[in-house]
C-alpha positions as CSV (number, residue, x, y, z in Angstrom):
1,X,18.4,-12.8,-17.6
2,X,15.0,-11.2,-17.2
3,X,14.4,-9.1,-13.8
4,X,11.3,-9.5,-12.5
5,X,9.8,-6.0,-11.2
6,X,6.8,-4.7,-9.7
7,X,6.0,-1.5,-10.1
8,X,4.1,0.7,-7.4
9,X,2.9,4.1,-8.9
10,X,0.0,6.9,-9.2
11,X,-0.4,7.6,-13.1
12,X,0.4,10.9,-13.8
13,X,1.9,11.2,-17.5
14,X,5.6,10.6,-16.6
15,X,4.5,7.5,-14.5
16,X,2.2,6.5,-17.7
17,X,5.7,6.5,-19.5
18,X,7.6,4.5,-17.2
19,X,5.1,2.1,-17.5
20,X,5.2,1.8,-20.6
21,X,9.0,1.6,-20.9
22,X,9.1,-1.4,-18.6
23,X,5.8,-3.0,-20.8
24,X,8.2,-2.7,-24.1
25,X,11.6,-3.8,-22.8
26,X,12.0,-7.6,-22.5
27,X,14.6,-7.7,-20.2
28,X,11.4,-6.9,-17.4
29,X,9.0,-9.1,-16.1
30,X,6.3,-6.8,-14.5
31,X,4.7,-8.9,-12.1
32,X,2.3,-6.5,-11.0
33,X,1.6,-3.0,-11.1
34,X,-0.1,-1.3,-7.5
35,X,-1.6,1.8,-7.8
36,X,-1.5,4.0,-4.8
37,X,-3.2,7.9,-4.2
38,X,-0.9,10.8,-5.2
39,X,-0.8,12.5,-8.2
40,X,-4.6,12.0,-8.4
41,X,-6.8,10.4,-6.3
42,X,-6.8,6.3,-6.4
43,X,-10.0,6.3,-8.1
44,X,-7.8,7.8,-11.2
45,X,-4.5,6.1,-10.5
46,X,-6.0,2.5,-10.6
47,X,-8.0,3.5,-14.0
48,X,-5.0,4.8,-15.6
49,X,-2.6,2.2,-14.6
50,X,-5.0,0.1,-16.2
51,X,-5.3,2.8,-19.9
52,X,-1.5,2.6,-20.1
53,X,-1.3,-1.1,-19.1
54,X,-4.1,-1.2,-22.8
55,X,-1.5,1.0,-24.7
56,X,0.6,-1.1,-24.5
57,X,-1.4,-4.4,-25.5
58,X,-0.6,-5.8,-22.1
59,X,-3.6,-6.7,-20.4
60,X,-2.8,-9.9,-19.1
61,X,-0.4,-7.8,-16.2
62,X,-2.3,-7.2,-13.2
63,X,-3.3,-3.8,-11.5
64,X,-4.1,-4.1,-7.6
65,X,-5.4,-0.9,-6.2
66,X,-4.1,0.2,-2.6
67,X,-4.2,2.8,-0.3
68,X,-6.2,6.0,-1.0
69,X,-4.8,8.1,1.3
70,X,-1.2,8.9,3.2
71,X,-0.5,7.1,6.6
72,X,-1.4,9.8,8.9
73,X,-2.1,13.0,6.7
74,X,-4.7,14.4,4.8
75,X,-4.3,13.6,0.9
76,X,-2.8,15.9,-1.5
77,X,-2.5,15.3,-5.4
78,X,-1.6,17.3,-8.1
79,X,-3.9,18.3,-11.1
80,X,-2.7,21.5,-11.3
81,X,0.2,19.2,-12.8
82,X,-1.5,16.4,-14.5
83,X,-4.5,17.7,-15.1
84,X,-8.2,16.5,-13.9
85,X,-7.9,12.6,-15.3
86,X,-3.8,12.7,-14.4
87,X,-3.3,11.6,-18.5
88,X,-4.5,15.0,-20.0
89,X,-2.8,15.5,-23.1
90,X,-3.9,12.1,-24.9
91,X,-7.5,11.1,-25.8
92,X,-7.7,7.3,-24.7
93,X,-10.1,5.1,-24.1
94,X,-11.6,4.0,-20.8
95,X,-10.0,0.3,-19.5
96,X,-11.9,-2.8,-20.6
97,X,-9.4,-4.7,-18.1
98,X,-10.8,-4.9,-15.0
99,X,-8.7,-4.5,-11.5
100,X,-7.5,-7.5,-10.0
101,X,-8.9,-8.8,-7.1
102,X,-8.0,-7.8,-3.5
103,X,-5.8,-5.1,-2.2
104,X,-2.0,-4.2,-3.6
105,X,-0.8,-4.6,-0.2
106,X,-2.3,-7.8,0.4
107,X,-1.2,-8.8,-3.2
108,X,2.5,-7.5,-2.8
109,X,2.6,-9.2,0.4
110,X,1.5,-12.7,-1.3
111,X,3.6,-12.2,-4.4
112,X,6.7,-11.2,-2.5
113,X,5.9,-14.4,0.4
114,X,6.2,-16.5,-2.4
115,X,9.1,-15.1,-4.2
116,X,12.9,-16.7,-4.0
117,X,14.5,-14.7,-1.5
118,X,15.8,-11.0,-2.9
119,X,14.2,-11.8,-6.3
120,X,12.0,-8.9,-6.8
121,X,12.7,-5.3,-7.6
122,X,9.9,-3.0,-6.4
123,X,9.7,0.3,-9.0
124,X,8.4,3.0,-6.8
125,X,7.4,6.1,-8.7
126,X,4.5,8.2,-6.2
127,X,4.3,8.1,-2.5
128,X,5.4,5.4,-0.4
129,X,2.2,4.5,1.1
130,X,1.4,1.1,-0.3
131,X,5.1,0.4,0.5
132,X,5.5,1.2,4.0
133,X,2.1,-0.1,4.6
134,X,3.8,-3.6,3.4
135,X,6.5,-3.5,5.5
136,X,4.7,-2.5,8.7
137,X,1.8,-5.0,8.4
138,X,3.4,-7.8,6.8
139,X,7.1,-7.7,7.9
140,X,8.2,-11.2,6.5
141,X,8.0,-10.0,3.0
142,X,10.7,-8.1,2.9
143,X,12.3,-11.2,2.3
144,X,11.5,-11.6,-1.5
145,X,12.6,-8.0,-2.4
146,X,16.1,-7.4,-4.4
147,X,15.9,-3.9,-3.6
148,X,13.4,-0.7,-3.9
149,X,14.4,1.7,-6.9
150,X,12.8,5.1,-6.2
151,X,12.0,8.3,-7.5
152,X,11.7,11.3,-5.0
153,X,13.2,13.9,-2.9
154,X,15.7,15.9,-3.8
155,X,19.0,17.7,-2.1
156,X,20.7,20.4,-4.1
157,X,17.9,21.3,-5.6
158,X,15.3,21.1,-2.7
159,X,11.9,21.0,-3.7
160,X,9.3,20.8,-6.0
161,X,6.2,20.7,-3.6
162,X,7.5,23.2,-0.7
163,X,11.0,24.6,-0.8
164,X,12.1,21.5,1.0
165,X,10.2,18.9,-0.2
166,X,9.7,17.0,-3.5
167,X,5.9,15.4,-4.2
168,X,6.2,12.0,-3.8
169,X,8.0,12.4,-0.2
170,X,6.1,15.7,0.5
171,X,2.9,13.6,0.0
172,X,3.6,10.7,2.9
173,X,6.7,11.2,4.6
174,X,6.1,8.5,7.2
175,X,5.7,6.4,4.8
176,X,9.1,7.7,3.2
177,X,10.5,7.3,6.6
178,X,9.7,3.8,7.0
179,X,11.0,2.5,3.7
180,X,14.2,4.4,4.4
181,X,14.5,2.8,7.9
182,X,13.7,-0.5,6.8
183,X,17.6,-1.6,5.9
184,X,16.5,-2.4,2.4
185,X,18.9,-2.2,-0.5
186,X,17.3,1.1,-1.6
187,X,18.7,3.3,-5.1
188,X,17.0,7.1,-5.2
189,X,16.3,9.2,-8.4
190,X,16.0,12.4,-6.6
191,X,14.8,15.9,-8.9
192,X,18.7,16.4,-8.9
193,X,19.3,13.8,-11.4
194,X,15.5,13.7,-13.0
195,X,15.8,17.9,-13.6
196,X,18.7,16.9,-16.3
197,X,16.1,15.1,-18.1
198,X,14.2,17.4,-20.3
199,X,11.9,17.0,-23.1
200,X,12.7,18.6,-26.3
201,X,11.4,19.4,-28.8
202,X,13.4,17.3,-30.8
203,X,12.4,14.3,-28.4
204,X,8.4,15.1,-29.3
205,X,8.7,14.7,-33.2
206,X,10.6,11.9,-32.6
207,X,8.1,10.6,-30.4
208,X,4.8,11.4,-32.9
209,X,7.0,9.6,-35.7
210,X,6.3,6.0,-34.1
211,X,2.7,5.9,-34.6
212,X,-0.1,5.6,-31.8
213,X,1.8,4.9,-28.3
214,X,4.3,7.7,-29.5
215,X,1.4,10.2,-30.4
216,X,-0.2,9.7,-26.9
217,X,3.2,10.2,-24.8
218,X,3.8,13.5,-26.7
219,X,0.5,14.6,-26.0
220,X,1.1,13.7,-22.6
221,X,4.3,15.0,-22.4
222,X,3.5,18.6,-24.0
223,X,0.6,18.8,-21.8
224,X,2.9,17.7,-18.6
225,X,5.6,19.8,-19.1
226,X,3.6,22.9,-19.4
227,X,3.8,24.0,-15.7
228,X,7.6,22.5,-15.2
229,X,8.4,25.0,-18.0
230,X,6.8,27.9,-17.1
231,X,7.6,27.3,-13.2
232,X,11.8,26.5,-13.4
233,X,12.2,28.2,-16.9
234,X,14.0,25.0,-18.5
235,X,14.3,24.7,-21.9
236,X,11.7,22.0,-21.3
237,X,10.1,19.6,-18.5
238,X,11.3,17.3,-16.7
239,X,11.2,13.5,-17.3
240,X,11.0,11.9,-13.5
241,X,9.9,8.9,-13.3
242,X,11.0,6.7,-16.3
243,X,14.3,7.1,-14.6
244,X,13.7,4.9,-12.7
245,X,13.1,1.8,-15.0
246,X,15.8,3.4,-17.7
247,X,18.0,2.5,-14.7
248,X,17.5,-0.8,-14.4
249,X,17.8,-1.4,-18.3
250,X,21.2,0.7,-18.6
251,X,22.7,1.4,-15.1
252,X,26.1,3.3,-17.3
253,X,23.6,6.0,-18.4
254,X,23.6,7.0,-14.7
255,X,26.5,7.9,-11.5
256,X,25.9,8.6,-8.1
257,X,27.1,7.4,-4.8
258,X,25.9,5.6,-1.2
259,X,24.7,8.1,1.3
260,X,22.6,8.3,4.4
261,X,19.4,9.9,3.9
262,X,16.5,10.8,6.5
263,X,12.9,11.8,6.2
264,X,11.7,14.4,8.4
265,X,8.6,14.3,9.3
266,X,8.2,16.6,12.0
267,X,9.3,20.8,11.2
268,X,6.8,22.4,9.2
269,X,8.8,24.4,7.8
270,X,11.0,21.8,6.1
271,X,8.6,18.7,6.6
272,X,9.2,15.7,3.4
273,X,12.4,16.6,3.1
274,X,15.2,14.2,2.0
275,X,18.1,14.7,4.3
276,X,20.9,13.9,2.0
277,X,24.5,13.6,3.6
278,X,26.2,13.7,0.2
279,X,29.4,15.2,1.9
280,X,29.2,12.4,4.4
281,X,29.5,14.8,7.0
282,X,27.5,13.1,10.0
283,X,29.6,9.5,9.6
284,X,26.3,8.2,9.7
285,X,26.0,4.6,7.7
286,X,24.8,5.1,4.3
287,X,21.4,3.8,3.5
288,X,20.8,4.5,0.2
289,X,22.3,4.8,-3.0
290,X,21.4,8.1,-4.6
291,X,21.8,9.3,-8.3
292,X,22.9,12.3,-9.1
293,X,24.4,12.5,-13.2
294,X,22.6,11.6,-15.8
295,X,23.7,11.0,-19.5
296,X,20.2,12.5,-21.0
297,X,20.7,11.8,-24.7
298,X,21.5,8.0,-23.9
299,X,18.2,8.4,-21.7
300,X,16.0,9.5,-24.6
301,X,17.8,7.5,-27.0
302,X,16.7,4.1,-24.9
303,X,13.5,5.4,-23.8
304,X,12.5,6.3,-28.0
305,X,13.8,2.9,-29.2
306,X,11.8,1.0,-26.6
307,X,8.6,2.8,-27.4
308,X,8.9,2.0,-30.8
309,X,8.7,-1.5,-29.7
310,X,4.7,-1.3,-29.1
């Protein structure tokens, strides 16, 4: 049976990939894809939704551009990461597809209005803007959503933004805080389980072995994981976001358990973090079901195979 998704991000390379992951695997209808300001600004995200969106010889899904800037804060992206464009590393062309009409809120809140009830899975790889933005301005949509699979925060291993805080979170916590008030069925990818994901080298050659979409995602991928490499000392970087769609294709490649887990939005010392209570020690309900073990070798393995597909 074929899941129908949308998926809500701010291409960055590892974004880029999970896009294209979902665009190759059959078992996913993407609906939509809504670009929202993080990694770079919106005036980026939105184009390069649209670049992977061509790599992928799917131009017939449509991009809806949304917020360009957190709830209440000022905005904060992350070239020093991705680069200038967000997709350094691959030299692609400029999108001939042009945006959809109309804001992604305005179209999430239509698509999801008409939906069966709990029949969409929202794919949330940047900040939560565009999400909480739906929820607080159009609060009958929720209705249509199966659940909201995200990639952020982080407990163990605190931060990748502050000490505290990972990006996505770090960026709008608000917003963060809204989406994990809302009583949606929520599952977390948080950098405990995506920091066990690590590009290899062995995962690269593999990757420039399937021709033109492979040769871009290494190229992302080797300029991406630069800074991840040079700032944790891994072996290689991190893989975050295609996690999150890997998941839905192969839930045995990944464990974890329900937790309650809080935003705060207030210290500044620890401000974005994700307050995990994996000891359940506050017998607060549990909100949220957050991953924690991945089986990375089955991750790459799917992720390769599907790539091949385009």
């Amino acid at each position: 049976m074929t899941r129908r998704i949308v998926i809500d991000t701010d291409p960055g390379q590892d974004d880029a990939v999970a896009l294209l992951l979902a665009l190759a695997s059959p078992e996913l209808e993407v609906a939509a894809v809504t670009a929202v300001a993080g990694n770079v600004p919106l005036s980026r995200t939105s184009v390069n939704a649209r670049v992977v969106c061509e790599l992928a010889g799917r131009p017939d899904v449509p991009v809806y551009a949304g917020c360009d800037r957190p709830l209440r804060r000022e905005p904060y992206t992350a070239e020093y990461v991705h680069g200038p464009t967000g997709l350094d590393g691959a030299d692609l062309p400029e999108p001939v597809m042009p945006l959809a009409d109309g804001h992604a809120v305005d179209a999430l809140a239509r698509l999801l209005t008409a939906a069966e009830p709990a029949s969409v899975t929202l794919c949330t790889l940047g900040p939560l803007t565009n999400v909480a933005t739906l929820l607080r301005d159009h609060p009958g949509a929720g209705r249509g959503l199966a659940g909201i699979v995200a990639m952020g925060g982080g407990f163990f291993e605190g931060g990748n933004t502050t000490p505290a805080a990972e990006f996505n979170i770090y960026v709008d916590p608000e917003a963060a805080d809204i989406v994990f008030r809302s009583g949606l069925p929520l599952t977390l990818f948080p950098l405990d389980a995506t920091h066990q994901v690590l590009i290899l080298d062995d995962h690269l050659r593999r990757l420039r072995a399937l021709g033109r979409v492979g040769r871009a995602v290494a190229g992302w991928l080797e300029f991406y994981e630069r800074w991840d490499v040079a700032k944790y000392g891994f072996e290689g970087g991190p893989l975050h976001d295609p996690c999150v769609i890997a998941y839905l294709l192969a839930p045995g490649l990944f464990g974890g358990k329900d937790c309650n887990v809080q935003i705060e939005v207030e210290s500044p010392l620890t401000v974005g973090m994700t307050v995990v209570d994996w000891w359940g020690v506050t017998g607060d309900p549990a909100n949220c079901h957050v991953v924690r073990d991945v089986d990375a070798e089955g991750f790459f393995d799917l992720l390769i195979e599907r790539l091949g597909r385009l």
